[in-house]
Each structure stands twice: as structure tokens, then as C-alpha cells.
Backbone bond lengths (Angstrom), bond angles and torsions (degrees), N, CA, C in turn:
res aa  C-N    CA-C-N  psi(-1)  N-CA   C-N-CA  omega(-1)  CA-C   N-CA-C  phi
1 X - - - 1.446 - - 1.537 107.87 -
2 X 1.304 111.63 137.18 1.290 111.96 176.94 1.857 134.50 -89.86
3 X 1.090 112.42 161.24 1.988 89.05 -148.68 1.615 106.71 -57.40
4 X 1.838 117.88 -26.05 1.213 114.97 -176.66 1.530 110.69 -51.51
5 X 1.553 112.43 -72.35 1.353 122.83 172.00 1.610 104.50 -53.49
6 X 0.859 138.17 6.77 1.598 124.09 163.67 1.916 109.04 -94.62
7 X 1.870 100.76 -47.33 1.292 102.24 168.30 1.486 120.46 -67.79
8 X 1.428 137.38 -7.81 1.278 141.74 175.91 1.779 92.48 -78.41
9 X 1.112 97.61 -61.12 1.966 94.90 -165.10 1.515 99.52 -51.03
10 X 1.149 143.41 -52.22 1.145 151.09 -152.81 1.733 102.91 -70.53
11 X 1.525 107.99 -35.52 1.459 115.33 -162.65 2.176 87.83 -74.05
12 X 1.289 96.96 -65.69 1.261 120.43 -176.83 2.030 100.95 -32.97
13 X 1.403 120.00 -62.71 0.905 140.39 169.00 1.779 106.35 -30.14
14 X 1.365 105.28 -80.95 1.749 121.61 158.46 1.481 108.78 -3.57
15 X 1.942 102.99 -79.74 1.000 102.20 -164.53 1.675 129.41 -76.10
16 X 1.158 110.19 -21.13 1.070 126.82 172.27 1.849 111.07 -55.42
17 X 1.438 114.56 -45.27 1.466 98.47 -172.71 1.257 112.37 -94.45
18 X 1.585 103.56 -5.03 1.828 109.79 167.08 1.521 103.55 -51.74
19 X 1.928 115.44 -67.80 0.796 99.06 -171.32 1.409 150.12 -76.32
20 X 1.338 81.30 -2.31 1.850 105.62 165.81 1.825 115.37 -61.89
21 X 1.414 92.15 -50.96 1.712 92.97 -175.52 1.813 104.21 -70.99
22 X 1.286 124.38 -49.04 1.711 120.85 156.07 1.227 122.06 -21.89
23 X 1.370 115.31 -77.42 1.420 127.96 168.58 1.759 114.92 -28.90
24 X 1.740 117.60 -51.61 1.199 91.97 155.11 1.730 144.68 -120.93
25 X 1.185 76.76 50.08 1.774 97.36 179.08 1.632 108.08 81.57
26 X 1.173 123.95 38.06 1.876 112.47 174.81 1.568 95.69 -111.99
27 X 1.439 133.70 -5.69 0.996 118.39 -163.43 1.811 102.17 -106.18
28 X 1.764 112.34 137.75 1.496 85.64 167.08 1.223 130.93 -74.61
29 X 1.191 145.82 139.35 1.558 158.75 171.90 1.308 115.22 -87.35
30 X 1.083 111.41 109.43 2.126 111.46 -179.64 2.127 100.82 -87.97
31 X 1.478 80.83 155.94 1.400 93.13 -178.34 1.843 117.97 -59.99
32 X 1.172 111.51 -10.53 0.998 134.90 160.65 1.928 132.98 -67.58
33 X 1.042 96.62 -22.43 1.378 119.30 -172.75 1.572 102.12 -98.89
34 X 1.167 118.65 -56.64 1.762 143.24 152.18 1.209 103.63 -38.04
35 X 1.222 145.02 -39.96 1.312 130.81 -136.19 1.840 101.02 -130.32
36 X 1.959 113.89 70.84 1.200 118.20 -130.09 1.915 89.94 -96.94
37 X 1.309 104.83 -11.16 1.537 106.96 173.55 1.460 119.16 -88.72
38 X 1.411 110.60 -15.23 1.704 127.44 -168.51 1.349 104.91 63.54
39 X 0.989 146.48 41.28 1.335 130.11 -164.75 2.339 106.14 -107.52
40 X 1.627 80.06 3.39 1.841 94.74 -162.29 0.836 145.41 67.50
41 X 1.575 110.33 27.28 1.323 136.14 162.55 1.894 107.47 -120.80
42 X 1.409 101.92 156.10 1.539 112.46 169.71 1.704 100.73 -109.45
43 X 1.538 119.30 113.16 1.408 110.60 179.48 1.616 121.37 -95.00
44 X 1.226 158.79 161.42 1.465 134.68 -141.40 1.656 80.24 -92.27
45 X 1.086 137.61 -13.89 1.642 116.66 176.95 1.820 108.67 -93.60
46 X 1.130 107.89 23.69 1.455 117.26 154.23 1.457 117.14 -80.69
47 X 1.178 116.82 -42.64 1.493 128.56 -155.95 1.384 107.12 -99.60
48 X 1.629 125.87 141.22 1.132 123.72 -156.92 1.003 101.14 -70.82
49 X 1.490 127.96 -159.30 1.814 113.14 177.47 1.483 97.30 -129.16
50 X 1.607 128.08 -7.89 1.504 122.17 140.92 1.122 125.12 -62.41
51 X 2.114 135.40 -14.57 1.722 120.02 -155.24 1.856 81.17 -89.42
52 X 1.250 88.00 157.89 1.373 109.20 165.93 1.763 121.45 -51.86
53 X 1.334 116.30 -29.57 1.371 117.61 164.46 1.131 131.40 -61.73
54 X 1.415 114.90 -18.75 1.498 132.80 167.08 1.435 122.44 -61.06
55 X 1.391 109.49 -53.31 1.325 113.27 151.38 1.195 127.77 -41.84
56 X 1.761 102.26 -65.37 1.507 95.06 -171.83 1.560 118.74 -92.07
57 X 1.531 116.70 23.67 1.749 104.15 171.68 1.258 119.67 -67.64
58 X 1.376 143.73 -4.55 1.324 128.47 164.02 1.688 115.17 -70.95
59 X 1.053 107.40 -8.99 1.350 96.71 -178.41 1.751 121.81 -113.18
60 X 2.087 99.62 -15.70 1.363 100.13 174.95 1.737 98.89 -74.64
61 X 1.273 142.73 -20.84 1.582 154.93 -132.55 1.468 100.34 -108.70
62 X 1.432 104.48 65.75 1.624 106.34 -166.56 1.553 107.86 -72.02
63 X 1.494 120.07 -24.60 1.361 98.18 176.21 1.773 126.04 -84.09
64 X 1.819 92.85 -8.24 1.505 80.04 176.98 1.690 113.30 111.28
65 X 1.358 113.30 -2.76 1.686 134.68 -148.23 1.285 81.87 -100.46
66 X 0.952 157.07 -42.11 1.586 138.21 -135.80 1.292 130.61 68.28
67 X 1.378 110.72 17.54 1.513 121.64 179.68 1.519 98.54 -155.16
68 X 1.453 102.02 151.54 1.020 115.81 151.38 1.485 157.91 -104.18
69 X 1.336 130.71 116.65 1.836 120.71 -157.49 1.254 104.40 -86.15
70 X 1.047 102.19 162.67 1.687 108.33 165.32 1.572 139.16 -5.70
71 X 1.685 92.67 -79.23 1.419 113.26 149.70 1.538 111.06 -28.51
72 X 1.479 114.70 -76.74 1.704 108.54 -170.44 1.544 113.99 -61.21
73 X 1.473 111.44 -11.03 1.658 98.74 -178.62 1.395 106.73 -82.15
74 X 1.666 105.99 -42.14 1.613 106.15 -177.76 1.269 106.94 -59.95
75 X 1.245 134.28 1.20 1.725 117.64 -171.66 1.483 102.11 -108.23
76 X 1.699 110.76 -14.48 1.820 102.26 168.31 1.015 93.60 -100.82
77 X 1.681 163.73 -35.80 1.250 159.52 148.25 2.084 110.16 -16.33
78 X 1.460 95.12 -45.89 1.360 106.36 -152.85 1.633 128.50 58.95
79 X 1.266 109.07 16.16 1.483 112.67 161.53 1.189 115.79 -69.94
80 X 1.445 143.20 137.99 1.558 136.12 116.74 1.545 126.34 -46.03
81 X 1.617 97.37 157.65 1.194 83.87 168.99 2.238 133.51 -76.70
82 X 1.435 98.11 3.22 1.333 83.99 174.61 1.604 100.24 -65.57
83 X 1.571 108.87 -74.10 1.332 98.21 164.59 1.822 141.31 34.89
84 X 1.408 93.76 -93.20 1.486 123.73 176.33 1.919 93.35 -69.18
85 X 1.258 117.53 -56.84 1.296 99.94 -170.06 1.603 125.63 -83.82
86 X 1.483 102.24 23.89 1.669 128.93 171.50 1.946 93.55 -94.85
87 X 1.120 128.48 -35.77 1.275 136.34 -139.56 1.533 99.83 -89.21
């Protein structure tokens, strides 16, 4: 096999168990990844309906909006923003 087709399988490989471990919540997910319109909100039809945030968005969604901002992701994340702006 040649290194291209070796680095393709490997990439392919990558993504595949990313989205396997995502799919059931072991992987971390940035608000960025969630946030598939950019608009700076996460809306509950962002989120898969297996990740664990699915479950729990009624309770990160403190104002009640049906989405979540920043603020509400970092508080089920438990990041701050120094955090994120180390990252």
C-alpha cells in the first residue's frame, strides 16, 4: 500500500471511531461543533438525540429559549472561559 492510500485509510479510520465514540457521548464536543448554523447558539435540533446533552438540555437552558449559548454550554461542559481561551 502506498503511504497516500495508507494515510487515507488511517484518516477514514480516525473519523469513523470519532464518530462512533460522539454518537455515544464519550467524546468531548465543543460548542462549536454543536453550533451547526454558527449563529451562537446550540438549538436542541443540533444535538444528536443519543449525546447525553439531549437528555439533559432542559436543565443546561436556564433561560427557557430552547437553545443553548455559550454560557449554558460551559456550565454542562464545566469549562470557563479561561479554559477555552487556553485551548
Amino acid at each position: 500500500m502506498n503511504k497516500l492510500t495508507l494515510t487515507v485509510a488511517s484518516l477514514i479510520a480516525s473519523i469513523g471511531l470519532a464518530g462512533s465514540a460522539f454518537a455515544a457521548g464519550e467524546q468531548k464536543v465543543t460548542f462549536e461543533q454543536l453550533d451547526t448554523n454558527a449563529d451562537g447558539f446550540i438549538d436542541r435540533s443540533d444535538v444528536p438525540a443519543d449525546h447525553e446533552l439531549a437528555r439533559l438540555f432542559d436543565s443546561y437552558d436556564m433561560d427557557g429559549d430552547n437553545r443553548l449559548s455559550m454560557v449554558e454550554f460551559r456550565n454542562y461542559t464545566g469549562e470557563s472561559e479561561t479554559e477555552e481561551a487556553e485551548e
